[in-house]
C-alpha positions in Angstrom: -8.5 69.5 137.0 -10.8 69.1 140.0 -12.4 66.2 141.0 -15.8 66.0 143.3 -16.3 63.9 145.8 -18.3 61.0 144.6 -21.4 61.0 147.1 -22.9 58.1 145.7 -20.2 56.4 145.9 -19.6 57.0 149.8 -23.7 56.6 150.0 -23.1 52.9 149.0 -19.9 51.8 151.1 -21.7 53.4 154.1 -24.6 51.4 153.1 -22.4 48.1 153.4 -21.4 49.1 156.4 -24.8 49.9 158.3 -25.8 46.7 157.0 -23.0 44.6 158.3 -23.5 46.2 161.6 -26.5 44.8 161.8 -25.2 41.4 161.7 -23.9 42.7 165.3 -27.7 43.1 166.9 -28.0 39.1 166.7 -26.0 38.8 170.1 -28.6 41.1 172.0 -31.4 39.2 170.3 -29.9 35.8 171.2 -29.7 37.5 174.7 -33.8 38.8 174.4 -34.6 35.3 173.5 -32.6 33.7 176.6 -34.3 35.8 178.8 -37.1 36.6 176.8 -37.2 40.5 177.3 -37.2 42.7 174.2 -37.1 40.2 171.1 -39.3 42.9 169.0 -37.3 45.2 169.7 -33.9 44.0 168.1 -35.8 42.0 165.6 -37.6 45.5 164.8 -34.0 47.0 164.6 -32.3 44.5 162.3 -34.9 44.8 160.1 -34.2 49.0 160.1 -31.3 48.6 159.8 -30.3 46.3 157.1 -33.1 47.6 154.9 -31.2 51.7 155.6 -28.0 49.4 154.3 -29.2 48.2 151.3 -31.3 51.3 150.2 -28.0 53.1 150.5 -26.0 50.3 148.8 -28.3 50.6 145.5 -26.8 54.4 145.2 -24.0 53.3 142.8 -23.7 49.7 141.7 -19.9 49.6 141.2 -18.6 52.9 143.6 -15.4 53.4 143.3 -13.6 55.0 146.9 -10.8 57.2 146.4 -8.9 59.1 149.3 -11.4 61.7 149.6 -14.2 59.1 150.0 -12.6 57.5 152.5 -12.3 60.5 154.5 -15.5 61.0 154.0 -16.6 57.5 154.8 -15.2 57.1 158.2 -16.2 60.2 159.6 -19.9 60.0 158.3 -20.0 56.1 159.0 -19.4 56.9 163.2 -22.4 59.4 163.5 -24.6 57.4 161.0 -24.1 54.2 163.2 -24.7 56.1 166.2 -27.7 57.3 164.7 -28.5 53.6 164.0 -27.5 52.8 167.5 -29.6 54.5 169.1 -33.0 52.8 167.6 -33.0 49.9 170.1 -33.1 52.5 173.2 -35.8 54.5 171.8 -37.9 51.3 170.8 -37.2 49.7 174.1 -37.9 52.6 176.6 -41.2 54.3 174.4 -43.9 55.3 176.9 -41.8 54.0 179.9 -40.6 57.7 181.4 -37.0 56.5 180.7 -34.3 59.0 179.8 -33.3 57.3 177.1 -36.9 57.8 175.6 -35.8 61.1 174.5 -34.5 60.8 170.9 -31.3 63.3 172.1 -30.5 61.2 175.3 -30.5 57.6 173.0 -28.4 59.1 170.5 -26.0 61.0 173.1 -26.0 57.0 175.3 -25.1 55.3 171.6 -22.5 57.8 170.6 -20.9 57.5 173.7 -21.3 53.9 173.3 -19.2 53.6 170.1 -16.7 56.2 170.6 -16.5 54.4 174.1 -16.5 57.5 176.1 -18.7 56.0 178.5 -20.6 58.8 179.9 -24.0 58.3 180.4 -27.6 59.7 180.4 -28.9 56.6 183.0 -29.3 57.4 186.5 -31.6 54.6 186.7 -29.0 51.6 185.2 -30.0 48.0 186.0 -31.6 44.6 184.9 -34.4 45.8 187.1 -35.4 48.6 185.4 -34.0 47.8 181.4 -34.0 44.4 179.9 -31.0 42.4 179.8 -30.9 42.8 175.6 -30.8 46.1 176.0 -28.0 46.3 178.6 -25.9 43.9 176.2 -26.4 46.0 173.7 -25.3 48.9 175.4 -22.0 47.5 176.5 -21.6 45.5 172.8 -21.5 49.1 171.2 -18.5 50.1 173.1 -17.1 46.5 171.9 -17.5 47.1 168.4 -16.2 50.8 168.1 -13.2 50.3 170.7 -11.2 48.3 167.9 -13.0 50.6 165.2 -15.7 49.7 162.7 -14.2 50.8 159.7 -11.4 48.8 160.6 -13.3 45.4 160.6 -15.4 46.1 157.7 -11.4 46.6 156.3 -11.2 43.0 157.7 -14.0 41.1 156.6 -15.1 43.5 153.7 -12.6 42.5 150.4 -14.2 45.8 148.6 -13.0 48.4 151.2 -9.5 46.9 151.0 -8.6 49.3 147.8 -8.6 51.9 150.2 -8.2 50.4 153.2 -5.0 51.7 154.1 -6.3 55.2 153.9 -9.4 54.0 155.9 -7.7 52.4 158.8 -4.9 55.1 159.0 -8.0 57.9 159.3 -10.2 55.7 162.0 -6.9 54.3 163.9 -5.8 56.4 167.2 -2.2 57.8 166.9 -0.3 59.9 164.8 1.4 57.1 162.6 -0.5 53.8 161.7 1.8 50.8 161.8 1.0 48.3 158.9 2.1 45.0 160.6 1.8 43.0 157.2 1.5 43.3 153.6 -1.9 43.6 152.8 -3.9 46.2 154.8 -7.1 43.6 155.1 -4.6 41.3 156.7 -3.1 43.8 159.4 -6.4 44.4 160.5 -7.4 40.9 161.0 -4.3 40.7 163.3 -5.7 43.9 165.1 -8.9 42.7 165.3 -7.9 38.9 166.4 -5.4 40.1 169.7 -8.4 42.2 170.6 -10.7 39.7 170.7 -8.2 36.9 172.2 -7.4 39.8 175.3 -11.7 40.4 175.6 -12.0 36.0 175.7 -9.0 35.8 178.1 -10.9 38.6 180.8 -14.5 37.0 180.5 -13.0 33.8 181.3 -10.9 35.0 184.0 -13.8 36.6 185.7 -16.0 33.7 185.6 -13.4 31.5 187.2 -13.3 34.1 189.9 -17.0 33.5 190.2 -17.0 29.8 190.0 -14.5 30.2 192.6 -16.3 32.0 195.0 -13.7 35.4 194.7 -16.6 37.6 192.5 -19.7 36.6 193.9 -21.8 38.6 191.9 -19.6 38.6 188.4 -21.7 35.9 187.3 -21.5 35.1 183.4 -23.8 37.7 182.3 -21.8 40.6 183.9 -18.6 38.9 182.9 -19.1 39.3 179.2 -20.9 42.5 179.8 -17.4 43.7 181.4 -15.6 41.6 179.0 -16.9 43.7 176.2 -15.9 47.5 178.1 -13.2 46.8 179.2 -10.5 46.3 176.0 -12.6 48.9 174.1 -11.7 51.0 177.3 -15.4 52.3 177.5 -16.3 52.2 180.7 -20.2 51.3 180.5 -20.9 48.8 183.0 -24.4 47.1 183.6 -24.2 47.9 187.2 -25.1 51.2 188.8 -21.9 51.0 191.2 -20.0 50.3 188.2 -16.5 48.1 189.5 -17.3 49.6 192.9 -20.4 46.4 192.8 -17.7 44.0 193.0 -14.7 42.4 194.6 -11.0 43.2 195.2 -10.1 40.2 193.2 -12.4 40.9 190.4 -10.9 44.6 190.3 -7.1 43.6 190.0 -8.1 41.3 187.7 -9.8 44.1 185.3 -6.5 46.4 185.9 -3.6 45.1 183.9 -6.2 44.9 181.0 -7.1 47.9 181.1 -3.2 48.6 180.9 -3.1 46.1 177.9 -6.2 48.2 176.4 -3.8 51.5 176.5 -0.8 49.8 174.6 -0.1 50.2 171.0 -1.8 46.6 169.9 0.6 46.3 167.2 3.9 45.4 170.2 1.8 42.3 171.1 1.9 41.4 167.2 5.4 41.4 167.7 5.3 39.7 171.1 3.9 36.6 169.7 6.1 36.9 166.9 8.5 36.0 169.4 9.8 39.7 169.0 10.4 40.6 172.7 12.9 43.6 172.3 10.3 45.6 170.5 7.7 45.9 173.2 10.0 46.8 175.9 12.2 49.0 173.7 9.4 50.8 172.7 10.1 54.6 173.9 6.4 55.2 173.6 5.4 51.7 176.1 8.6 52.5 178.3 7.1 56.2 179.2 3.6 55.2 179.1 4.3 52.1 182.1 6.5 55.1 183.7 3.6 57.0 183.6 1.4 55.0 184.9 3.3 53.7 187.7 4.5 57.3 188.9 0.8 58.6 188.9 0.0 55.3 190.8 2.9 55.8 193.3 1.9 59.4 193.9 -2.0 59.4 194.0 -1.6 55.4 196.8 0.1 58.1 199.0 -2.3 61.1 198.9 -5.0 57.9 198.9 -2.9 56.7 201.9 -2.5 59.7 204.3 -6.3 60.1 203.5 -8.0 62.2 200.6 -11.4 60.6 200.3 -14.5 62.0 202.4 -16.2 60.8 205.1 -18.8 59.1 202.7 -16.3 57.7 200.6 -14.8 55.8 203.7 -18.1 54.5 204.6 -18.8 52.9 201.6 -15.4 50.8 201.9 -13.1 52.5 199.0 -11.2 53.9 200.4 -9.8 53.9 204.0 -7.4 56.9 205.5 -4.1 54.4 206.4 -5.1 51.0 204.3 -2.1 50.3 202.7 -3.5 47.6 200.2 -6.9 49.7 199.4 -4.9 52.9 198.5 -2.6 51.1 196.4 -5.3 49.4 194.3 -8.0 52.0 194.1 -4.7 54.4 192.8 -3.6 51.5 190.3 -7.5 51.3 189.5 -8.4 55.3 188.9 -5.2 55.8 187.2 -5.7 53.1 184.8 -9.0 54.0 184.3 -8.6 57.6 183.8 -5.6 57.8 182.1 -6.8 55.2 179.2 -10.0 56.9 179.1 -11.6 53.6 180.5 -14.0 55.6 183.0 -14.6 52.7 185.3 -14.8 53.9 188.9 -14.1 51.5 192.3 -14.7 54.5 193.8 -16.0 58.6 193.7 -13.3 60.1 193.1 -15.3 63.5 192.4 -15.5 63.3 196.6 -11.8 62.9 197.2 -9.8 66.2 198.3 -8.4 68.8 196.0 -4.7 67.1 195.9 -5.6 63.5 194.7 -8.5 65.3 192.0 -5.7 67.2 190.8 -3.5 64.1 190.1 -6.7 62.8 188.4 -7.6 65.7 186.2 -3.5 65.5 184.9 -4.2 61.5 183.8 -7.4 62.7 182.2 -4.9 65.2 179.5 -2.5 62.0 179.1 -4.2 59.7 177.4 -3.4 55.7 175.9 -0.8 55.0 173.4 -0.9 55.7 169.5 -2.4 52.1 168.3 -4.5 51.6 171.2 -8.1 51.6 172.1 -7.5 54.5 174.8 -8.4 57.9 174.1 -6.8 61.6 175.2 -4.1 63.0 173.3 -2.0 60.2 173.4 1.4 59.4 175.1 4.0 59.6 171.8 2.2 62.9 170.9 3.3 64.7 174.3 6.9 62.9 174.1 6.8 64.3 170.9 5.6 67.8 172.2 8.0 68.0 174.5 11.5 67.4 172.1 9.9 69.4 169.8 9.8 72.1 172.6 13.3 71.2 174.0 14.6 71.4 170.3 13.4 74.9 169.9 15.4 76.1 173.5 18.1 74.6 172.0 18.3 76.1 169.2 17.3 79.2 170.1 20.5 79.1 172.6 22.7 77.8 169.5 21.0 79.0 166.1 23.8 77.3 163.9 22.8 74.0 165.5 20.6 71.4 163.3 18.8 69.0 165.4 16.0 66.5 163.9 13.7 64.8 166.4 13.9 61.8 167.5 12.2 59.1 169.5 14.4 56.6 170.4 16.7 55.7 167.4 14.2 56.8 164.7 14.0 60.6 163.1 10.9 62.0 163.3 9.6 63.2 160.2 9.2 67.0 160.2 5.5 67.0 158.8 4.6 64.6 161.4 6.1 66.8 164.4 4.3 69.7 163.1 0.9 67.3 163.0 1.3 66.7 165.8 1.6 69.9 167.2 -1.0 71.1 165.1 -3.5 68.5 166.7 -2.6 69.1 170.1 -3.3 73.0 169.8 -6.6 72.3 168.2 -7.2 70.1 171.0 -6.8 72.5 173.9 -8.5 75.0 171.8 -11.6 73.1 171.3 -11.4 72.4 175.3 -11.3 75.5 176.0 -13.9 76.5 174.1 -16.4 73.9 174.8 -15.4 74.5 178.7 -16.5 78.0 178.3 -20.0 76.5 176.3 -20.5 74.5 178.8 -20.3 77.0 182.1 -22.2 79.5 179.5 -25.3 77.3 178.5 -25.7 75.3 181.8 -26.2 78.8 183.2 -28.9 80.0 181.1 -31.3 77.4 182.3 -29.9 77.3 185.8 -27.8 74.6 185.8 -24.5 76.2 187.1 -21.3 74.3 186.9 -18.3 75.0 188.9 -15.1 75.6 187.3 -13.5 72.2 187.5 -17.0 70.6 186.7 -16.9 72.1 182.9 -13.4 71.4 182.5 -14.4 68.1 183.6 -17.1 67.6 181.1 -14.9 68.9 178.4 -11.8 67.6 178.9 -14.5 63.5 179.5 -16.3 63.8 176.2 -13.4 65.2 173.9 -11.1 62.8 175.4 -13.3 60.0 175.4 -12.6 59.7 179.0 -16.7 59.9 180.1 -17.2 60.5 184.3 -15.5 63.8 185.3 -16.3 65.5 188.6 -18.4 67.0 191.0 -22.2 65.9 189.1 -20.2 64.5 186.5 -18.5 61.9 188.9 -18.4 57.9 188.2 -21.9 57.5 190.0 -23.0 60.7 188.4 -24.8 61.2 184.9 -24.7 63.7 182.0 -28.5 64.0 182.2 -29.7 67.3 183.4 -27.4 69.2 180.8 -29.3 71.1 178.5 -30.3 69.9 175.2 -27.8 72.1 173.1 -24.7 70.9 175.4 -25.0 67.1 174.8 -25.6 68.0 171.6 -22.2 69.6 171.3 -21.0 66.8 173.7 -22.0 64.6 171.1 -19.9 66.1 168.6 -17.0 66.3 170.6 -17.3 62.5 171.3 -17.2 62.0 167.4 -14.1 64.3 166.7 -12.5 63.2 169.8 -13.0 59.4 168.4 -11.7 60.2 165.1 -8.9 62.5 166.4 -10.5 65.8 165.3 -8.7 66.6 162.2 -10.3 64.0 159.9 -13.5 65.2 160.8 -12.9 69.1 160.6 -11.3 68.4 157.7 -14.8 67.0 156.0 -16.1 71.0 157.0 -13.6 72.6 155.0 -13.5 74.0 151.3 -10.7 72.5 150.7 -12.0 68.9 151.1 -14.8 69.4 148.6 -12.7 71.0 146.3 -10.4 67.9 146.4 -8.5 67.4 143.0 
């Protein structure tokens, strides 16, 4: 017997969930009121918004969600709250010349908000030129979808918990979802709760730094502001300079949470369980720190001996010989790049081939499974790689049986070939979208060089957001032609959701669901 996927149904929860999210827009309008800049604007918004929510809510009074609608849920929920996202930049910047007056650029700026890829349409970012309301709003959306959305409606919502489990495990980065407690609901309330204890613990640390003199300029306003990009690992910063506007102090500070952003969020469940072991037993933390620290080593030494232009040295970010700038613009970049962050304490689209290259490597990487980082994820390439050693083994001894394993635990064989199934998809649809991009860009005269469409594939797919050359950390996604950020957009949304859930939704099978 088939069974159709209940439309209505999914029409209704998605409702719910527009409407919650508008519950989100009252910090930005606390913020318009404070500085009184833009209060019609997010009133205006609320107001669209919750009455889209409960339009769609009166679809089915009593929808029921089963795993199909849940699917089907989480992938339309992401481009329908980016739709929704978008409202406030379009109200706020009508008839002003802005880029983000242009109903593509607002929606490509809120996508990449929410799937916290952090590239950008602005070239013109700044209190001076958008309100401060709209500038919150910017980085909150980064905030909200770094954690996930459909895992805190899970949280907060007691009618998505039915399904919750399929929910979460759909919307949650990784390959395997780790339930920390008995009830779904509850696991993500734990999720939710370190995430927002790390994003307190930054914004506080910051503003001591100010109060103390250390971050001149990381007043309150830019502390939150940073607070709310950096555990989501977006990247969006109010400042056109991004980290590059502010002290050495303020920058180390930023780093080990952006480390903290990349691991699995379910080992510091177990940390304040008083479960040490696990965290640094994990084989998935262990190569991920190794990781990180071996790019770090490698890149401080290129950085050292001198890879960044002339220009780059003039603006202080690096200095051919400075032993203490190399090592923290390397710690920096890396633990940017690598965890799909996209801050930038300096251009690193300007350094020389050797330390790009090292860069462009952390960009394929990625965060761990279970964090807010994006890329392909560390315990899928561990993965990758026994999967590959097991087939030279046994293709040297056929009569050998060899499961595999990470760490002490057997890798289920329908998860290894998941895995290895996402990871082809992956470089296929970089590929392809590299080729797209070089391809349209050079209809309308735009021409990108090799490593500048790789770049921009590799940044929007992986969440990542600057890439290189054009596409650098001061740079902007803005003179691309309309049909690329359109399919920029779309990578940002597959690449958020881990592309098979949401080219899943496209298939026959799906609809034919029994």
């Amino acid at each position: 017997m088939t069974r159709r996927v209940d439309l209505r149904a999914t029409g209704s929860f998605l409702g719910t969930v527009i409407k919650y999210v508008s519950f989100a827009m009252l910090i930005p309008l606390v913020v318009a009121v404070i500085y009184w800049e833009d209060v019609w604007v997010f009133l205006l918004t609320i107001l669209i918004t919750v009455s889209i929510g409960i339009g769609l809510e009166r679809l089915d009074d009593d929808p029921a969600m089963g795993p199909a609608e849940a699917l089907l849920l989480v992938t339309i929920s992401w481009i329908a709250v980016s739709m929704i996202g978008a409202i406030p930049y379009l109200l706020a910047t009508y008839g002003t010349g802005s880029s983000l007056a242009h109903p593509i650029n607002a929606l490509f700026e809120s996508t990449s908000g929410f799937t916290t890829t952090g590239a950008t349409v602005m070239n013109d970012i700044g209190t001076d030129r958008y309100s401060h309301a709209l500038l919150i709003w910017r980085q909150l959306t980064q905030w909200l979808g770094g954690m996930g959305i459909i895992v805190l409606m899970v949280a907060i919502l007691p009618e998505l918990g039915v399904n919750g489990a399929q929910l979460v495990r759909t919307e949650a980065p990784g390959p395997v979802f780790q339930k920390l407690t008995p009830r779904i609901a509850q696991t993500a309330r734990v999720l939710w709760l370190v995430y927002v204890a790390f994003t307190i613990l930054l914004i506080v640390l910051l503003t001591i730094l100010h109060h103390l003199g250390l971050a001149p300029n990381m007043h309150l306003f830019n502390a939150v502001a940073h607070g709310f990009t950096t555990l989501p690992t977006g990247g969006y910063s109010p400042e056109a300079d991004s980290i590059a506007a502010f002290s050495a102090p303020a920058q180390w500070t930023i780093i080990p949470f952006m480390l903290i952003a990349g691991t699995n969020f379910a080992l510091f469940w177990y940390l304040l369980s008083g479960d040490v072991r696990s965290l640094f037993e994990d084989p998935e933390f262990r190569a991920y720190i190794g990781l990180i620290g071996l790019l770090t080593a490698t890149l401080a030494i290129v950085l050292y001996h001198g890879a960044a232009d002339s220009d780059a040295v003039e603006w202080g970010r690096v200095a051919e010989g400075a032993l203490n700038d190399s090592l923290r613009e390397a710690a920096f970049q890396i633990g940017s790049i690598m965890n799909s962050t996209g801050y930038a304490t300096s251009d690193f689209a300007a350094w020389d081939t050797h330390a790009q290259m090292i860069v462009l490597f952390a960009m394929f990487i990625g965060g761990s499974a279970g964090s807010t980082g994006g890329g392909i994820k560390v315990i899928r390439w561990l993965i990758v790689l026994k999967a590959a050693r097991r087939e030279l083994t046994q293709a040297a001894r056929p009569e050998i049986v060899q499961p595999v394993r990470l760490g002490n635990a057997v890798i289920d064989e329908a998860v290894v070939r998941g895995i290895l199934g996402f990871t082809l998809l992956y470089v296929v649809i970089f590929g392809f979208a590299t080729i797209f991009f070089a391809l349209d860009g050079m209809q309308v005269g735009y021409d990108l060089t090799v490593i500048e469409a790789m770049s921009a594939s590799i940044a929007t797919l992986g969440n990542i957001g600057p890439g290189f050359g054009r596409l650098g950390p001061f740079g902007s996604y803005l003179e691309f032609p309309v049909e690329t950020k359109v399919v920029m957009i779309f990578l940002m949304w597959i690449g958020r959701l881990e592309i098979v859930p949401v080219l899943a939704v496209f298939t026959g099978a799906f609809w034919r669901s029994s």
